[in-house]
C-alpha positions in Angstrom: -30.8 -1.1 13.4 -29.1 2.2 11.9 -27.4 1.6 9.3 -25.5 5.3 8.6 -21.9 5.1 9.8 -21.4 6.5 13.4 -18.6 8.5 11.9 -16.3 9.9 8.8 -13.1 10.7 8.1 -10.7 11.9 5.8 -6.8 10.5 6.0 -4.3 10.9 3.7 -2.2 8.4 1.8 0.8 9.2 -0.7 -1.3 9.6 -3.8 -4.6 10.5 -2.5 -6.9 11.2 0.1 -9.9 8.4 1.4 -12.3 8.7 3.0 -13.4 6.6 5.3 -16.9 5.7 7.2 -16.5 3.5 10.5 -19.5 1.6 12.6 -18.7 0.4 16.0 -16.5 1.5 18.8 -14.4 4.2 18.3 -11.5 2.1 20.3 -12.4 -1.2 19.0 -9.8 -3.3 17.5 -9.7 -2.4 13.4 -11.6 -4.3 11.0 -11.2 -2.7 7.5 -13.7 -3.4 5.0 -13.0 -3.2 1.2 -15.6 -2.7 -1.1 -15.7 -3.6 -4.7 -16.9 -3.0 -8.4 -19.7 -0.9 -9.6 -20.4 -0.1 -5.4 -19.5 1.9 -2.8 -18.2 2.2 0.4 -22.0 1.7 2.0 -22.1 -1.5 0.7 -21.0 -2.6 4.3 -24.3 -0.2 5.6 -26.2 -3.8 6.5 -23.0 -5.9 7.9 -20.7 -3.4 9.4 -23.8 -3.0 12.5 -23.4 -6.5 13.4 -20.0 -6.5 13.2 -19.9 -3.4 15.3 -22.2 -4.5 17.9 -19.6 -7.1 18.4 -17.0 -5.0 19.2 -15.0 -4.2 15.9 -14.7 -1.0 14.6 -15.5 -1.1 10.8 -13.3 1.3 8.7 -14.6 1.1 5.1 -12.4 3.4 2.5 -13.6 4.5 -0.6 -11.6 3.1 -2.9 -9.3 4.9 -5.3 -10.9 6.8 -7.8 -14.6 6.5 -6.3 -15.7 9.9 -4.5 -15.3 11.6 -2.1 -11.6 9.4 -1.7 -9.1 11.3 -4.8 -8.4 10.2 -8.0 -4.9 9.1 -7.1 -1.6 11.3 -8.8 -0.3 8.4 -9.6 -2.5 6.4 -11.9 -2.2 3.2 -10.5 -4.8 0.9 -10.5 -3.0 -2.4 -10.1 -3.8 -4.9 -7.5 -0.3 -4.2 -6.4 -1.7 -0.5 -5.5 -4.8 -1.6 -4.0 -2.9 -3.9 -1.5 -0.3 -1.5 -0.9 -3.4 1.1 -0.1 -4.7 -1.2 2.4 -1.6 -2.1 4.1 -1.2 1.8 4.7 -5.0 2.0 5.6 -3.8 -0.1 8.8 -1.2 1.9 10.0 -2.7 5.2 9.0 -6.2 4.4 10.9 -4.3 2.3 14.0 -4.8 -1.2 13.2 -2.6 -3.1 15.5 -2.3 -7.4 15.4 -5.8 -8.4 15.9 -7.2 -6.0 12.6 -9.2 -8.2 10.2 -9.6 -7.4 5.9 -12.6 -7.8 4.5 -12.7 -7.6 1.1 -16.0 -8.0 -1.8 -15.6 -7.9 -5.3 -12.2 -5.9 -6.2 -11.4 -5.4 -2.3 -12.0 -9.5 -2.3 -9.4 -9.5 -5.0 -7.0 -7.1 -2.8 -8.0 -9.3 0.5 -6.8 -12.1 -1.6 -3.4 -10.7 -2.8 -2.3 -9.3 1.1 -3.2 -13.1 2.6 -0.3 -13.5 0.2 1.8 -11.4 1.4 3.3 -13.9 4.8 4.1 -9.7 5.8 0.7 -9.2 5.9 -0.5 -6.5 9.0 -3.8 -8.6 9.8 -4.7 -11.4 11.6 -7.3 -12.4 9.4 -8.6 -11.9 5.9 -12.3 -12.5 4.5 -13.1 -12.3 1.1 -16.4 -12.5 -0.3 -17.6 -13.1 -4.0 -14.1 -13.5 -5.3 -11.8 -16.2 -3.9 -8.2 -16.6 -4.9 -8.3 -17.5 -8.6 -4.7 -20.3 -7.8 -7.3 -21.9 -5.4 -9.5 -23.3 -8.0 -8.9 -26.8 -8.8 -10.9 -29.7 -10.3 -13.4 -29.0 -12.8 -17.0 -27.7 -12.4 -19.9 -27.2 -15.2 -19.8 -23.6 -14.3 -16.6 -23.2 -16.0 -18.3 -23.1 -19.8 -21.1 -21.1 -18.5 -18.3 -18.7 -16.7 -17.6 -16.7 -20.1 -20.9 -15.4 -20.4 -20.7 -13.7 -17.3 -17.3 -12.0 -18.0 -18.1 -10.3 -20.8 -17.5 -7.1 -19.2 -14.2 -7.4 -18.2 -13.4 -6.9 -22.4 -15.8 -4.5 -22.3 -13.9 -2.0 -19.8 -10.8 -2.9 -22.3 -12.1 -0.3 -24.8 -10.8 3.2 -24.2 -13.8 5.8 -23.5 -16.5 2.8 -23.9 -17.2 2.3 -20.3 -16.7 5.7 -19.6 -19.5 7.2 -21.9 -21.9 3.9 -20.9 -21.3 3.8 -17.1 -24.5 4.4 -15.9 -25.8 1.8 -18.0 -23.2 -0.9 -17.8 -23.0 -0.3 -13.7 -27.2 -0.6 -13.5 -26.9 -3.8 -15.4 -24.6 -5.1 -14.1 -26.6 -4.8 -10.6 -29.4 -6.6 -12.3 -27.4 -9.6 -13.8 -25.3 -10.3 -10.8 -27.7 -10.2 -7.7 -31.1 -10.6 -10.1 -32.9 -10.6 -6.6 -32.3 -8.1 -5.1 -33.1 -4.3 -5.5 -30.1 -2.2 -6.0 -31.8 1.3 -6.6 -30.5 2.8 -3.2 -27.0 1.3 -4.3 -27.0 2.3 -7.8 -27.8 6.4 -5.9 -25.1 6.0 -4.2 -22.8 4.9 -6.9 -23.9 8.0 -9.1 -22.7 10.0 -6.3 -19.3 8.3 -6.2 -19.1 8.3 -9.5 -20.3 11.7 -10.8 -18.6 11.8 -14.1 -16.2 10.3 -17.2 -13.0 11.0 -15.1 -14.0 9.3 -12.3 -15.9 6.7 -14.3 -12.5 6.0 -16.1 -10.3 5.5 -12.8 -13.1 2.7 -11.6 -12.7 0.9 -15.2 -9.2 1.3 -14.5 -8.4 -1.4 -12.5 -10.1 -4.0 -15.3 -7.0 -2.0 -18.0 -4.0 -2.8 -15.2 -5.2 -6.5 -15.2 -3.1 -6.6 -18.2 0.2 -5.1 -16.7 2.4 -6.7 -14.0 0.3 -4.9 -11.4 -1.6 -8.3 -11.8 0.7 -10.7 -10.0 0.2 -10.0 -6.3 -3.3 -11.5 -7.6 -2.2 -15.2 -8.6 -0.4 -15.9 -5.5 -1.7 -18.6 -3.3 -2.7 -17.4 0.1 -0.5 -18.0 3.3 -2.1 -16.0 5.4 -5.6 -17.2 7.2 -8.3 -16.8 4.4 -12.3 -17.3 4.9 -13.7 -17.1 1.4 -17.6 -16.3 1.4 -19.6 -17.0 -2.0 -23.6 -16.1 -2.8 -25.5 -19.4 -3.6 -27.2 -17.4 -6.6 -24.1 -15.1 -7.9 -24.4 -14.6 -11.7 -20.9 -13.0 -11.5 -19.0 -15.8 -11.0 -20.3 -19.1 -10.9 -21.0 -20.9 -7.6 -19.0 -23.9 -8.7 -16.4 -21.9 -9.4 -16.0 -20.7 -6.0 -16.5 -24.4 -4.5 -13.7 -25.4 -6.3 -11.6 -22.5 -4.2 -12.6 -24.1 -1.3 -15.4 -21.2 -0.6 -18.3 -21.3 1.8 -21.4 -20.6 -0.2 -24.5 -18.7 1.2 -27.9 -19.3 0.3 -30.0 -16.7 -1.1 -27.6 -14.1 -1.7 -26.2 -13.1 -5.5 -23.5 -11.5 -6.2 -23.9 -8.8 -3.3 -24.1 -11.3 -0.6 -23.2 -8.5 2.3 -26.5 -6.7 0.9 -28.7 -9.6 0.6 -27.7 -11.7 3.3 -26.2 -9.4 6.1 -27.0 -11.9 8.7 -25.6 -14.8 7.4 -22.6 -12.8 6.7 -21.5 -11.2 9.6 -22.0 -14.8 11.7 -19.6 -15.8 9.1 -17.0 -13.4 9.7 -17.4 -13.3 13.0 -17.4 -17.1 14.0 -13.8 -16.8 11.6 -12.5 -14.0 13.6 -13.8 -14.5 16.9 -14.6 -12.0 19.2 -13.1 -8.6 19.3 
């Protein structure tokens, strides 16, 4: 199965332009796909196929900041301005009442905040590797092992720290969260997305307006319909973790489950959404 897109686009939002790379029918109802943190928009190479072949048409954005998309005028990396992106992603590329988001990593964190929203444009919202942090209840051994993962997050704190070290933090970070898998064709495609310290500091960005008021939109409960996907074997965020949010966890997959698992995934999504 080919996994290139079938097409690409630029559109144009208020601070920036996206661009966007689409599998499956041109007039197929919109399923948008958001990816996440250190990846790209080809992380959906492997799913987007399957979900094509059934009749939706994958859009998948690069995200703010990440070539060839724009650094946005504005600045804002807040969850508030990711949502807000993808809510103008569906009127900008045609969604219409059936369009599903599908979120990893950061775009699970924005999938998460727009099931929120009871305005939400989509019918459905998937999130994978990241469910809705209000969800988790009980208590889980994962939770003292949890800090060792996170480290990072404090790491991207430091102004010009993650920016010099990018390359190496991203390539680890590969390693540590999907240990199974080989990531060398991602990691290419990051460096391309990422070519330098100013783009570099946009995508640490959104770890900085964590600590503003951008943040809430993020620790709201979901009211819209939410599937939350989790890899059996992440070493991002602890399986446990994710059980406690009520998350359906998929063997043999890290933390880049649409990668490793592609299969598993898109049955997933598509037994959640139904058929296009």
């Amino acid at each position: 199965m080919a996994t290139s897109p079938d097409r690409q686009h630029d559109v144009r939002l208020p601070s920036h332009t996206v661009r966007v790379l689409e599998w499956g029918p041109p007039d197929g109802p919109m399923l948008l796909a958001l990816h996440g943190f250190p990846d790209t928009a080809l992380t959906w190479r492997r799913v987007a196929p399957l979900l094509g072949e059934a009749g939706w048409r994958v859009s998948a954005p690069y995200l703010r900041g990440y070539a060839p998309s724009g650094i946005p005028a504005d600045g804002d990396y807040s969850v508030r301005a990711l949502a807000g992106d993808a809510v103008a992603l569906h009127r900008v590329l045609g969604g219409d009442a059936r369009a599903v988001l599908l979120g990893h990593d950061w775009g699970a964190i924005t999938t998460n905040a727009v099931a929120a929203d009871p305005a939400s444009p989509f019918a459905r919202h998937v999130s994978l590797a990241v469910p809705p942090l209000t969800a988790m209840r009980g208590w889980d051994p994962g939770l003292l092992r949890q800090p060792l993962h996170s480290w990072y997050i404090a790491y991207n704190q430091v102004p010009g720290l993650a920016e010099r070290h990018f390359g190496w933090l991203s390539e680890r970070l590969w390693r540590s969260w999907s240990p199974a898998y080989d990531a060398s064709e991602d990691i290419a495609h990051l460096r391309s997305s990422v070519p330098d310290r100013a783009h570099a500091k946009a995508v640490v960005s959104y770890y900085r307006a964590l600590l503003g008021a951008g943040v809430r939109p993020a620790l709201a409960d979901p009211v819209r319909p939410l599937l939350v996907l989790h890899g059996g074997d992440d070493r991002c965020l602890e399986p446990g973790l994710a059980r406690l949010a009520g998350a359906t966890v998929v063997p043999g997959a890290g933390h880049f489950l649409q990668l490793e698992q592609p299969a598993a995934v898109a049955e997933a999504v598509l037994g959640f959404t139904g058929p296009a």
